[in-house]
C-alpha positions as CSV (number, residue, x, y, z in Angstrom):
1,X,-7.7,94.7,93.5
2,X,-4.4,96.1,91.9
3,X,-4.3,99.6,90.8
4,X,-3.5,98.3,87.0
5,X,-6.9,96.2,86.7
6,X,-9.2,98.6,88.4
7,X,-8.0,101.3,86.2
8,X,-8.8,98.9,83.1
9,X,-12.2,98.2,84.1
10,X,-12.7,102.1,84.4
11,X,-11.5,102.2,80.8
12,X,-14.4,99.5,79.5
13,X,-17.1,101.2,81.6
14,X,-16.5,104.7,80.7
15,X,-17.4,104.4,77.0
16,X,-21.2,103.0,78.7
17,X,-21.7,105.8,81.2
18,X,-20.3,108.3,78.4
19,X,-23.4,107.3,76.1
20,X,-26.2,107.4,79.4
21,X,-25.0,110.9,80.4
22,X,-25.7,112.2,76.6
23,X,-29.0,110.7,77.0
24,X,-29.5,112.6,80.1
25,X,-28.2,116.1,78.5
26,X,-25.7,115.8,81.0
27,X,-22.0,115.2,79.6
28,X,-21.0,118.8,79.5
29,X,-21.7,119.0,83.2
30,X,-20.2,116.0,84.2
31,X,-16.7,117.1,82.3
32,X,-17.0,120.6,83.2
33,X,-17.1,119.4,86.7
34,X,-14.3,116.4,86.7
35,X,-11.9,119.0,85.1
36,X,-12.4,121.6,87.7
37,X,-11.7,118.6,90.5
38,X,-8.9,117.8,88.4
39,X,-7.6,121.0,88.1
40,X,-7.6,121.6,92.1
41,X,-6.3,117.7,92.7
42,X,-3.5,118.7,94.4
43,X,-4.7,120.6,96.8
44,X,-5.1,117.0,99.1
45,X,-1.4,117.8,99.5
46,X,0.3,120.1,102.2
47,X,2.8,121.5,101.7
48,X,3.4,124.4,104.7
49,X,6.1,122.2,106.3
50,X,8.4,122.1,102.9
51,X,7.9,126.1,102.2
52,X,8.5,126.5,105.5
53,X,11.5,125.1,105.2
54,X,12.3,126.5,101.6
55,X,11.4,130.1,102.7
56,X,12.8,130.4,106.2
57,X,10.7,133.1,107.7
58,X,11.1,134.9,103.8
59,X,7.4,136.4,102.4
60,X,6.9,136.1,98.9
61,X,5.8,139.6,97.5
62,X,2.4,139.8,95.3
63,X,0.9,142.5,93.4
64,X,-2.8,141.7,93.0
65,X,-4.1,144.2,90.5
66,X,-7.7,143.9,89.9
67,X,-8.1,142.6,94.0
68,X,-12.2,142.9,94.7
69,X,-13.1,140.7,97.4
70,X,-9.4,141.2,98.6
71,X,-6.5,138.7,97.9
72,X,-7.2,135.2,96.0
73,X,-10.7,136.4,96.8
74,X,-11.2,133.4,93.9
75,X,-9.2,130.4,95.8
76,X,-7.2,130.0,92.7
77,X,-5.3,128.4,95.5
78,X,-5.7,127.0,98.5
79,X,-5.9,129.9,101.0
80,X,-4.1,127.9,103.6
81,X,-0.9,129.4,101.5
82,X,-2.4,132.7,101.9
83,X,0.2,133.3,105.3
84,X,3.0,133.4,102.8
85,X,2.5,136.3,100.8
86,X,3.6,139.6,101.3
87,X,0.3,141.3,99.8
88,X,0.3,144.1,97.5
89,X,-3.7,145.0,96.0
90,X,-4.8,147.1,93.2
91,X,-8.1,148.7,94.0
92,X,-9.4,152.2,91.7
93,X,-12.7,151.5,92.9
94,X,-13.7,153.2,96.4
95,X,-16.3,151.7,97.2
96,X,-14.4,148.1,96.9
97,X,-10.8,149.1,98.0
98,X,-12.4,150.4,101.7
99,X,-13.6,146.9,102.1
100,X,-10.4,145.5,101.7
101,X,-8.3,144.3,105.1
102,X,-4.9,143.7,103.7
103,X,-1.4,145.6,104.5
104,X,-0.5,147.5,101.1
105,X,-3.3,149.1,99.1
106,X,-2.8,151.0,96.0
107,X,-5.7,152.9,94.9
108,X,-5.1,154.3,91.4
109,X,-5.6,152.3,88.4
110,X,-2.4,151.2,86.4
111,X,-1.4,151.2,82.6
112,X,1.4,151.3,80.4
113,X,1.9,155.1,81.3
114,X,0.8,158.0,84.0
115,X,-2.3,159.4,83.1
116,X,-6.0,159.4,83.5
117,X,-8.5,157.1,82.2
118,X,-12.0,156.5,82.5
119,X,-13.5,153.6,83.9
120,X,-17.0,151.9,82.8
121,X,-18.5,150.8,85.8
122,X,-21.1,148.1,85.9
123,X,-23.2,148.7,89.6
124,X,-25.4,145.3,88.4
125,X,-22.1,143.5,88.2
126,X,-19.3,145.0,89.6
127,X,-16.5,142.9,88.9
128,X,-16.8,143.2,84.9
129,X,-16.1,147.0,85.1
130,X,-13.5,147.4,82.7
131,X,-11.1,150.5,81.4
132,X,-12.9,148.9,77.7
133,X,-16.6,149.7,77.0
134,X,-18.4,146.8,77.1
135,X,-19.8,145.4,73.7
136,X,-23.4,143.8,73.3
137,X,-22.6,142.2,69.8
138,X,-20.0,139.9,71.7
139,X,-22.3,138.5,74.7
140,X,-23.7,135.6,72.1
141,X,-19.7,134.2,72.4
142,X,-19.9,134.1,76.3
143,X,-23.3,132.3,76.1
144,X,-24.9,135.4,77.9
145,X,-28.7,135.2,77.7
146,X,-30.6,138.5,76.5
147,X,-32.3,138.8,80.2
148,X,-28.7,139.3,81.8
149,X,-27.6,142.2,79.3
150,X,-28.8,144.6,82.0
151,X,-26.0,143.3,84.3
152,X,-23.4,144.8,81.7
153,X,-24.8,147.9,81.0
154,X,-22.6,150.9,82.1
155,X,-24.7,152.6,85.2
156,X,-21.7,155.2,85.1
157,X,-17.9,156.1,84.6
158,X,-15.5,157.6,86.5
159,X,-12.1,159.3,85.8
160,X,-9.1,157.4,87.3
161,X,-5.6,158.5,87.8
162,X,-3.6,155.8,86.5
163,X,-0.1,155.2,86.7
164,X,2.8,152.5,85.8
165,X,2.7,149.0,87.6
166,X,6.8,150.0,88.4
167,X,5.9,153.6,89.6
168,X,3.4,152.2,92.1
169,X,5.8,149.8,93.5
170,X,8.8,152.3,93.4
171,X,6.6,154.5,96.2
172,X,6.0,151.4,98.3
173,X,9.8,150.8,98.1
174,X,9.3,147.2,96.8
175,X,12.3,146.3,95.2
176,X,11.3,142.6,93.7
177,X,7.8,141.4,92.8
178,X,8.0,137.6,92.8
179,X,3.9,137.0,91.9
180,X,2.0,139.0,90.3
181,X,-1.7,138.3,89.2
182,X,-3.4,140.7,86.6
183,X,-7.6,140.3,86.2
184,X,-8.8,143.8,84.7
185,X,-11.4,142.5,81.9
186,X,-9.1,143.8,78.9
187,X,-6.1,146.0,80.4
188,X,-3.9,143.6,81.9
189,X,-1.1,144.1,78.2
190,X,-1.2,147.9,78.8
191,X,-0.2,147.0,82.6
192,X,2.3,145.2,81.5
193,X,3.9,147.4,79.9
194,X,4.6,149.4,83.0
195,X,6.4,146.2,84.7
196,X,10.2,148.4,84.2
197,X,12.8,146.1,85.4
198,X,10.5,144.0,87.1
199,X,10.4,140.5,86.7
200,X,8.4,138.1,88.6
201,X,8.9,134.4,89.0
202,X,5.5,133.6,88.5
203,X,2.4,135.4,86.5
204,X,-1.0,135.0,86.1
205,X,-3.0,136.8,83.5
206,X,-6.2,136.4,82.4
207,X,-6.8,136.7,78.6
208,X,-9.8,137.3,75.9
209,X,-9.6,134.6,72.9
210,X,-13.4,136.5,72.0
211,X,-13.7,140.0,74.6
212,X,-17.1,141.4,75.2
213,X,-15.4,144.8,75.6
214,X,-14.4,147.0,72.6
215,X,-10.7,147.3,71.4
216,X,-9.1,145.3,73.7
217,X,-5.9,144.0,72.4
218,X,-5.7,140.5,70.7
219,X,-4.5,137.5,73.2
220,X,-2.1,136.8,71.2
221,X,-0.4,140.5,71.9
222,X,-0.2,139.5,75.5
223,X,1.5,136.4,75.0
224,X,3.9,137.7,72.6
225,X,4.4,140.6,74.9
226,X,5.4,138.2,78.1
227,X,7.4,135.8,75.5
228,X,9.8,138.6,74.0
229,X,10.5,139.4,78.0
230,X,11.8,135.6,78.5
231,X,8.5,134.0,79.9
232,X,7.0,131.0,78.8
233,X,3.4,129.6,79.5
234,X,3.0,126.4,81.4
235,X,-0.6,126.3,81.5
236,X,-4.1,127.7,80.9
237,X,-7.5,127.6,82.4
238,X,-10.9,128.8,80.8
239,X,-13.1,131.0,82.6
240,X,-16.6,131.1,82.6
241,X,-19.2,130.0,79.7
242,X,-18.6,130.0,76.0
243,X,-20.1,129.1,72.5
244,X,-16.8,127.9,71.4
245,X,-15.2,124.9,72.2
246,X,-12.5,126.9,73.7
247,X,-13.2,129.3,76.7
248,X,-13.6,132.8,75.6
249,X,-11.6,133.8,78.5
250,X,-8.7,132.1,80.3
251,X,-6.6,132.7,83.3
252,X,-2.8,132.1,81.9
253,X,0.2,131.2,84.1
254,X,3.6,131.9,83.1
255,X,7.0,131.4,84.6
256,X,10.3,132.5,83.5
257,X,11.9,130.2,80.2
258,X,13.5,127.5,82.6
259,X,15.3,126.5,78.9
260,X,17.5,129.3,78.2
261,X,20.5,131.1,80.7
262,X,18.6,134.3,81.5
263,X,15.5,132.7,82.5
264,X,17.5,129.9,84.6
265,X,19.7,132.5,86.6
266,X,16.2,134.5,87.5
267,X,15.3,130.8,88.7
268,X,18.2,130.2,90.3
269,X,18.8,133.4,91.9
270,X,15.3,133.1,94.0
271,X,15.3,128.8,93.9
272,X,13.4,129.2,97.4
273,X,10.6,131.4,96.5
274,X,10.0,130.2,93.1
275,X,9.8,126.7,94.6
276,X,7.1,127.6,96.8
277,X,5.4,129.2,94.4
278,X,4.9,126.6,92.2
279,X,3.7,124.2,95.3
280,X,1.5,126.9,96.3
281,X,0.2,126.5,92.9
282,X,0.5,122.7,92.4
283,X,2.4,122.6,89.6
284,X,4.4,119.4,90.6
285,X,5.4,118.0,87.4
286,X,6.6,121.0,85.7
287,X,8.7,121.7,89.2
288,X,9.9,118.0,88.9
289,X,11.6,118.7,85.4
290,X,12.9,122.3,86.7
291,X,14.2,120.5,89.6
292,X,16.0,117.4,87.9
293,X,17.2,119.9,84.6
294,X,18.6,122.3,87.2
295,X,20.5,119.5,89.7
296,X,18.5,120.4,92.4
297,X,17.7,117.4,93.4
298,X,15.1,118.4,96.3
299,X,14.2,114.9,97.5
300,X,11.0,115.3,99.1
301,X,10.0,116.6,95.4
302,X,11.0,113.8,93.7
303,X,8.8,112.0,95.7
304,X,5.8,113.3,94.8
305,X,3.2,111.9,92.7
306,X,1.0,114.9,90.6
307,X,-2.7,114.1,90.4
308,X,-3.7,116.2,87.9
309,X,-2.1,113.8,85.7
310,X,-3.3,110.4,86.9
């Protein structure tokens, strides 16, 4: 059977199956579930042998700030790319950053400037401490149940010496940042604004459409923020559960603006790298444009066919 008619007949039986699952109660899980498969569908693909050949023996440098559990603890990709990475981890937390095995460890917190800040640690669920208090009349927006607020109540706070994001990697002589991942439930504009003169080729972020901590800064600051320093968003994916029918939290990737001069020579000036990060990443149709716009013409890229969009 040809690819054409099978996918027809999925398109007349979907409709029926649709209708049984909302019987069942079940349609939210269902979708919740095909997206998240559909999201990691390229990770059939392997792609050592290309970025192999694209880096030549190169590491790519990341800054993971907000690292518990130790780098892409999460699998936000697949950790067979893990061996590429130069690994840089942001830790303020004792207790966590001593159970971290990784090369580069930077214990302070970071912010937009040096100085000390206190931390609301949350014991019953450690990786929601936040620099930002934590704020009950929020947790209806993340679909929190009443019988879990006692995993976000503040057991106790500690004083944190923080510094810039481009101090930190100043000290550890790191003269380019090529990825860098923020996840610090509400800080991650304030870090930021310590990136100096850094620019990395490829960010992720995770932002608050509704926060459950007080006075965090609106999303939309964040995005602005990257925007005004040449980046531009390729693509967004929600985080955990939500009363909206958008995700109360997101992670947010965003690469240099491939459509102006200043973001194409930061491109073009680290082709390899930025390549591999967006395999690493799977973001194969994106790369396709960048690669045809930019007369790069990597063949084996070309080739490829991206599943998230089939």
């Amino acid at each position: 059977m040809s690819k054409k008619i099978f996918r027809s007949l999925i398109k007349i039986i979907i409709p029926y199956i649709f209708k049984i699952l909302i019987k069942l109660k079940l349609n939210r899980r269902v979708i919740i579930f095909l997206s998240e498969k559909s999201y990691n569908s390229n990770n059939i693909f392997n792609f050592k042998n290309l970025i192999n050949n694209l880096l030549k023996g190169k590491k790519i440098t990341a800054l993971d700030v907000g690292a518990q559990g130790g780098f892409n603890s999460d699998n936000f990709f697949s950790s067979k790319y893990n061996i590429f990475f130069k690994k840089i981890l942001v830790e303020p937390i004792k207790s966590e950053n001593e159970k971290i095995k990784e090369e580069l460890i930077i214990n302070k917190g970071l912010w937009s400037k040096k100085q000390k800040k206190i931390l609301f640690l949350l014991d019953n669920r450690l990786g929601s401490s936040s620099m930002y208090e934590p704020d009950k009349e929020f947790f209806d927006l993340h679909d929190i149940k009443k019988k879990n607020y006692q995993n976000f109540e503040i057991t106790r706070t500690v004083e944190v010496e923080c510094d810039t994001l481009s101090n930190e990697l100043d000290k550890l002589q790191i003269k380019k940042l090529d990825y860098l991942k923020i996840d610090t439930q509400g800080a991650e504009l304030e870090i930021l604004k310590g990136l100096g003169s850094f620019r990395p080729l490829f960010i992720r972020v995770e932002a608050h459409f509704f926060s459950m901590y007080k006075n965090v800064p609106s999303w939309h600051e964040l995005v602005n923020f990257l925007y005004d320093l040449n980046y531009v968003l390729i693509d967004l994916k929600g985080i955990g559960n939500h009363s909206t029918r958008i995700p109360a939290e997101a992670d947010l990737i965003f690469i240099p603006n491939f459509n102006n001069s200043k973001g194409k020579e930061l491109i073009m000036n680290n082709i390899e790298i930025f390549f591999s990060l967006m395999l690493i990443f799977g973001q194969l149709k994106i790369l396709q444009v960048i690669n045809k716009k930019f007369q790069i013409n990597l063949k084996e890229l070309e080739e490829l066919e991206d599943n998230y969009f089939n």
